[in-house]
FIMAR-555750 format. One line per 4 residues: number of its first residue (from 1); for each residue x, y, z of C-alpha. Coordinates in steps of 0.25 Angstrom, whole numbers, plus 2048, in hexadecimal, padded with zeros to 3 digits. Example, Ala and Ser with C-alpha at 12.3 -4.5 7.8 and 13.67 -1.06 7.14 Angstrom:
2
1 = 831/7EE/81F | 837/7FC/81D
// end
This chain:
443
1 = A5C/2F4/439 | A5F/300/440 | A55/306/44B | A50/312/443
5 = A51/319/451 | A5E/317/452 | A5F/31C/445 | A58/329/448
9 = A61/32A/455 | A6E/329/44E | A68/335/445 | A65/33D/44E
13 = A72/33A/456 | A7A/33F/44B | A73/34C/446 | A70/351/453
17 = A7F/34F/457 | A82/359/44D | A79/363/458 | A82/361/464
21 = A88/36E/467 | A90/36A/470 | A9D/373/471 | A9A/37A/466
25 = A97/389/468 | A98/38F/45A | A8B/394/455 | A8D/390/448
29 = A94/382/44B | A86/381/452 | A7E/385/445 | A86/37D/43A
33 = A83/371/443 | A75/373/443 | A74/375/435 | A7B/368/433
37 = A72/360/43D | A65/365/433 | A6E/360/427 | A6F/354/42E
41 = A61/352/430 | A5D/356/422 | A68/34B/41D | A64/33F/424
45 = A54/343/425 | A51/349/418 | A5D/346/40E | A62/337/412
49 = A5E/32D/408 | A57/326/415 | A53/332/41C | A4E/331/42B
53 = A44/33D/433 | A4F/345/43E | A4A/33F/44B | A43/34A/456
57 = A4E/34E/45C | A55/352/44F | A48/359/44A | A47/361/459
61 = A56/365/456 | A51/36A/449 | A47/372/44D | A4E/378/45A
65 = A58/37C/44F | A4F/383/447 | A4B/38B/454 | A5A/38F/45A
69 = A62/38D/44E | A62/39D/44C | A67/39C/43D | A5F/39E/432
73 = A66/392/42A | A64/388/436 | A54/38D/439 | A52/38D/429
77 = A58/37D/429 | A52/379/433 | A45/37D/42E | A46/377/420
81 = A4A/369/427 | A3F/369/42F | A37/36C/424 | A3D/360/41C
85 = A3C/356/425 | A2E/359/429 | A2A/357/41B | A32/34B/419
89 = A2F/346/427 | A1F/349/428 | A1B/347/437 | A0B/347/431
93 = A06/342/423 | 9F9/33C/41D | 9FC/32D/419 | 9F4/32C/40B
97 = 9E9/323/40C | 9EE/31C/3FE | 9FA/319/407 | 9F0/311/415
101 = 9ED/305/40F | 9DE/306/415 | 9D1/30B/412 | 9D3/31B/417
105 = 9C8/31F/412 | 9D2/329/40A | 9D6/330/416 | 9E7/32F/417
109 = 9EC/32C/424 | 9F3/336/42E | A02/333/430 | A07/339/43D
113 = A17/337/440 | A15/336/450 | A24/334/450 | A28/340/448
117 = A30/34B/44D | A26/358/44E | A2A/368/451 | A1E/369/45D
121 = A1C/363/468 | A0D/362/466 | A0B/356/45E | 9FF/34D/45E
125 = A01/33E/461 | A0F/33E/462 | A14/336/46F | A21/336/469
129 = A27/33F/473 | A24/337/47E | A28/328/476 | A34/32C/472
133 = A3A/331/47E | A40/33D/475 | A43/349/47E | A42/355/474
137 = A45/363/474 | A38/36A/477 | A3F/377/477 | A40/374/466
141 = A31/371/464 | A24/377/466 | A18/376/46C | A0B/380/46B
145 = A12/38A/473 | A1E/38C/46C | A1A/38B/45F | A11/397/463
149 = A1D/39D/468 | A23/39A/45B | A19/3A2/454 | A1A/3AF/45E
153 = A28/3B1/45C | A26/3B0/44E | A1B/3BA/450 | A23/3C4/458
157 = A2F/3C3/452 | A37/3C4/460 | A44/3BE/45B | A50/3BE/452
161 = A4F/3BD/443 | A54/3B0/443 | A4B/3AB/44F | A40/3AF/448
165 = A42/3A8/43B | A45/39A/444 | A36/39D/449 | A31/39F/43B
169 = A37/393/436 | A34/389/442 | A25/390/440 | A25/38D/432
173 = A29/37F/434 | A20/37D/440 | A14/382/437 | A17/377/42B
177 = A19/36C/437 | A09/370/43C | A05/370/42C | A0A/363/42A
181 = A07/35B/435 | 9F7/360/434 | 9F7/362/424 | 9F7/352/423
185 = 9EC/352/430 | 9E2/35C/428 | 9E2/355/41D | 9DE/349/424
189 = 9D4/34E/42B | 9CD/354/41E | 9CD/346/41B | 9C9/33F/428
193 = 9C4/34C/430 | 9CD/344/43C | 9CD/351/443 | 9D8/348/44D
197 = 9E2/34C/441 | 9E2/35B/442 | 9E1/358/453 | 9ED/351/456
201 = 9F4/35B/44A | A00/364/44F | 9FA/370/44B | 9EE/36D/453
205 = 9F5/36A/45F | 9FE/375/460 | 9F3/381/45F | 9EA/379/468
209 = 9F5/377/474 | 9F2/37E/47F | A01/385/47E | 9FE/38D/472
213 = 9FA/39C/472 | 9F1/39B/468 | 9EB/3AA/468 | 9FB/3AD/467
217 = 9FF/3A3/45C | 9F3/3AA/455 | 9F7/3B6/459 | A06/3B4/453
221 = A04/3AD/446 | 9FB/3BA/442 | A08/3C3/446 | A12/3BA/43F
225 = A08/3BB/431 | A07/3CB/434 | A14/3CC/435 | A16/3C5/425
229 = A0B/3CF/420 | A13/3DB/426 | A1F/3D4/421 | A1B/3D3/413
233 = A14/3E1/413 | A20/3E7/415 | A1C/3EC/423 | A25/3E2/42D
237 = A33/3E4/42B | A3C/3D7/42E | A48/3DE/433 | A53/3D2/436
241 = A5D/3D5/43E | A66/3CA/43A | A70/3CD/43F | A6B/3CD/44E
245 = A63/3C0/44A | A6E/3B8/446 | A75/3AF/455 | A81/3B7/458
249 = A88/3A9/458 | A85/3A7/449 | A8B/3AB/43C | A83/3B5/432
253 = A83/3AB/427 | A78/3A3/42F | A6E/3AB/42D | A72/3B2/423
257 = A65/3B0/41B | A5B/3B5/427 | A57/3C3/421 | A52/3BC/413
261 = A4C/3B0/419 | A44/3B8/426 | A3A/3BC/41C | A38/3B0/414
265 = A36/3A8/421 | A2E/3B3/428 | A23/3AF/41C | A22/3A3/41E
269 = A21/3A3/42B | A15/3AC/42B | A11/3A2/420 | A10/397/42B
273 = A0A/3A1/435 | 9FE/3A0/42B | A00/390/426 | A00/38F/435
277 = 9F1/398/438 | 9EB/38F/42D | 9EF/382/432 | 9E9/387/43E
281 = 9DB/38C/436 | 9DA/37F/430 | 9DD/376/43E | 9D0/37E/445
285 = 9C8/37E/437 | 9CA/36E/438 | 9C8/36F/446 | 9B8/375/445
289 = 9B5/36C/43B | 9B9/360/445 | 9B0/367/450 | 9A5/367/444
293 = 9A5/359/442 | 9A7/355/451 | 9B7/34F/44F | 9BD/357/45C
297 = 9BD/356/469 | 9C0/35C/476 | 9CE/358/476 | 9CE/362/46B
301 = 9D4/36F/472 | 9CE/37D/46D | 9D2/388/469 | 9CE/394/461
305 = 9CF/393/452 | 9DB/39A/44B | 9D2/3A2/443 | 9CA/3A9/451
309 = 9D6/3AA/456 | 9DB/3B2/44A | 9D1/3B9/44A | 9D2/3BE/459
313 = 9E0/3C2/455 | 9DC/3CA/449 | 9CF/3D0/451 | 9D9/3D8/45A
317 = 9E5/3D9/451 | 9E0/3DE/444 | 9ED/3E2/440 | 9F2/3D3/43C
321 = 9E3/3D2/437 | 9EA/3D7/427 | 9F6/3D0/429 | 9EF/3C2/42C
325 = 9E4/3C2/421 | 9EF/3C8/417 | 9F7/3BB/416 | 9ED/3B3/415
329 = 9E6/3BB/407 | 9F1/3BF/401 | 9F5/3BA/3F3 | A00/3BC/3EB
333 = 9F7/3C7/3E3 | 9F5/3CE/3EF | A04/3D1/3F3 | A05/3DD/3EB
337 = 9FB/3E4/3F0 | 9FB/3EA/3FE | 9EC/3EB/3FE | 9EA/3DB/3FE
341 = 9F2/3DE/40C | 9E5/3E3/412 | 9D6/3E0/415 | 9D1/3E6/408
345 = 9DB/3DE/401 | 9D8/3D0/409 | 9CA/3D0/405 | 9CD/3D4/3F6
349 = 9D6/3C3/3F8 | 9C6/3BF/3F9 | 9C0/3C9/3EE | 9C0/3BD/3E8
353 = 9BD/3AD/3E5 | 9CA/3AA/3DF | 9D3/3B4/3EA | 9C9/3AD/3F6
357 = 9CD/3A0/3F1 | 9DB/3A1/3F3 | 9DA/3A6/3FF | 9D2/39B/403
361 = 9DE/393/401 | 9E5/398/40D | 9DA/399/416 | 9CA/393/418
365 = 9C0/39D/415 | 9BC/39C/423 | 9C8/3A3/427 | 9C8/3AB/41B
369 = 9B8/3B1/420 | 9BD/3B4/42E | 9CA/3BB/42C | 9C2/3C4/421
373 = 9B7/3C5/42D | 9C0/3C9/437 | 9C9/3D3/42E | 9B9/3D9/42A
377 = 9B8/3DB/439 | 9C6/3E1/43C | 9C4/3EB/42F | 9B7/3EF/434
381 = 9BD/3F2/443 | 9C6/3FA/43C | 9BE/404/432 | 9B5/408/43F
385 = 9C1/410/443 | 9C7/41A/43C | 9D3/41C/443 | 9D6/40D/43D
389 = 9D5/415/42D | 9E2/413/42A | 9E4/404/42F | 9D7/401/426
393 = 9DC/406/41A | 9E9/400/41B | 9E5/3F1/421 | 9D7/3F0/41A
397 = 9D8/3FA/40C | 9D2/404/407 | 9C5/3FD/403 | 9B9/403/40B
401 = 9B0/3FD/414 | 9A5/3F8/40B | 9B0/3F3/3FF | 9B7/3E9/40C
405 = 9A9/3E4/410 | 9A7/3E1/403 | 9B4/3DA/400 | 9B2/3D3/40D
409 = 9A3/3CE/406 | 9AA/3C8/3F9 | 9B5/3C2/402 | 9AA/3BA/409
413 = 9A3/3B8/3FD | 9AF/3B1/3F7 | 9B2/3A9/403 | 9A5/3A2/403
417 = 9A4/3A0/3F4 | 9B2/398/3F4 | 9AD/392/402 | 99E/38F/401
421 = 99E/387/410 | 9A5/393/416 | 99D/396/422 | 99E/3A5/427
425 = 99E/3A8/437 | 996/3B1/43D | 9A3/3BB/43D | 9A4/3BB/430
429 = 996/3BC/42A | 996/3C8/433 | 9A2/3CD/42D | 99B/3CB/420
433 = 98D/3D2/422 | 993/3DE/427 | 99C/3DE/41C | 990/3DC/411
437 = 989/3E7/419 | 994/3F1/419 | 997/3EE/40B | 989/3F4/407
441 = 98F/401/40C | 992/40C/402 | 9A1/410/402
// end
């Protein structure tokens, strides 16, 4: 029988051969080439009737081609076939406990793929690198500090049309790698509480590693969602200059599509900017409740939870204060009316039980009772100064003083009648004693 390495080392001696450039200088020779290297991988990995997982080096070609390939056909290929193969390669699974053959105890067991290929360089566990002897390209992978790099350029918005939407697409696909490889984790951790599972997770890694700008990674994602609520308000204008976006070297035809799919892939990548905060909300929720029952440890790094950190940001920018609580109450009800887009209209999403509750389904009620604290605060800051009148009226609403204290009252009452174990802070009970006080006040 055939060694399966060698198997593997013929593959990928045939579909990277369709990549070597050499004497060609046509930029579309160069394109068609690559397109038909991913049609190559898709064949043999996804569509043969004995179907093989593309060895690392064809998956770092893969990803590098996403990042240089400037077309939109190419990045938009390249996306979906690492999005395929991800799903019909898993690099982490829970094995159900049906499937052990041992007493469990009900718990399943956590399958991690220590030879599977992965787009960071952070993995836990993984001695592959060094095994192997496989010399890959770091310049195509990422590690802590160029995924927060990722996430800037994304945020400033410093390149060309199609540059940008290569970022968008490898961050979207960067995000649905982190959710898969600590979705299966959390859940077994729910079962176990094995804090060790959410540890060694890729996600944890990354924000923990001394490399990442945390404050700044903080700092951009809040950018990259106020940019989709100006988008969607009408306020920030896309204006793509196509024409200078496009490689001189490359026909029209191949990004032909770019000014219709720009906005489509500017949602969802303000989608997982947020899929992204939450991941991270849920990683140092579990995490205090692991400090609670004694399960870390000072190999544990620290660092401030995403929520603080947020909440800095906000404190000294208010103007991404709107645009980051908007997102995350508003319902397909609420998109026809412009007052939903403001304070008045946030707390109105928790006027109540049944509009609280399907907020609660995107975020825990303790993050819900903070960013409510916290916008309470910045609103107050706000009405002591006259000169801010106009800002008030068109970021908060027209309610009075008394009317938001009290709709800021019911909100917490309908928080803590859906969530009878919430615990408020100091902060926030604060934030709720001067609210009920103020709300005594006549109009």
């Amino acid at each position: 029988m055939e060694d399966p390495r060698t198997n593997s080392q013929r593959l990928e001696g045939n579909t990277l051969a369709i990549l070597d450039f050499s004497g060609i200088r046509e930029a579309r020779d160069i394109h068609d080439d690559r397109l038909s290297f991913l049609e190559a991988v898709r064949a043999v990995s996804l569509a043969s009737t004995s179907p093989s997982p593309p060895t690392w080096k064809m998956f770092d070609a893969i990803l590098q081609i996403l990042r240089d390939g400037l077309s939109l056909e190419l990045a938009v290929a390249c996306f979906q076939l690492l999005t395929d193969l991800d799903k019909r390669y898993p690099r982490v699974y829970v094995r159900d406990s049906d499937n052990l053959g041992t007493n469990s105890g009900g718990a399943g067991e956590l399958v991690v793929n220590k030879e599977a290929w992965s787009p960071f360089t952070v993995r836990s566990g993984n001695s592959h690198f060094e095994d192997s002897g496989i010399c890959r390209d770091s310049n195509s992978l990422l590690d802590s500090a160029s995924f927060s790099s990722l996430v800037e350029e994304i945020a400033v918005g410093r390149h060309s049309a199609i540059k940008t939407v290569q970022n968008m697409l490898l961050f979207q696909y960067l995000v649905r790698a982190l959710e898969a490889d600590f979705l299966p984790r959390h859940t077994l951790y729910k079962e176990t509480l094995n804090w060790v599972f959410l540890r060694e997770s890729v996600l944890s890694q990354l924000v923990a590693s001394r490399k990442m700008n945390y404050k700044s990674l903080v700092h951009n994602c809040l950018s990259v969602v106020s940019t989709r609520f100006f988008h969607e308000a009408n306020i920030c204008h896309t204006d793509l200059k196509v024409q200078e976006s496009i490689s001189g070297d490359l026909p029209q035809s191949c990004n032909v599509g770019l000014p219709f799919a720009f906005p489509e892939i500017q949602r969802k990548a303000c989608d997982a900017v947020q899929k992204l905060l939450i991941l991270i909300m849920e990683l140092d929720v579990i995490r205090k409740e692991a400090e609670k029952l004694g399960l870390t440890s000072r190999s544990d790094s620290f660092r401030a939870t995403i929520l603080d950190t947020i909440l800095d940001e906000l404190t000294y920018n208010k103007d991404q204060l709107s645009p980051f609580l908007e997102p995350s109450t508003r319902t397909r009800r609420s998109n026809s009316s412009p007052n939903d887009e403001t304070f008045e209209g946030i707390l109105n999403c928790f006027s109540n039980p049944t509009t609280t509750g399907g907020i609660l389904r995107k975020m825990a009620s303790e993050v819900a009772c903070l960013l409510l604290a916290q916008a309470f605060k910045c609103y107050l800051s706000l009405q002591s100064d006259q000169k801010n009148a106009v800002f008030v009226t068109e970021k908060i609403g027209g309610s009075t003083l008394p009317e938001i204290c009290n709709s800021l009252v019911t909100a917490f009452k309908n928080l803590r009648k859906l969530d009878r174990d919430l615990e408020l802070t100091s902060f926030e009970k604060q934030a709720l004693t001067t609210a009920a006080a103020l709300a005594s006040m006549k109009s």
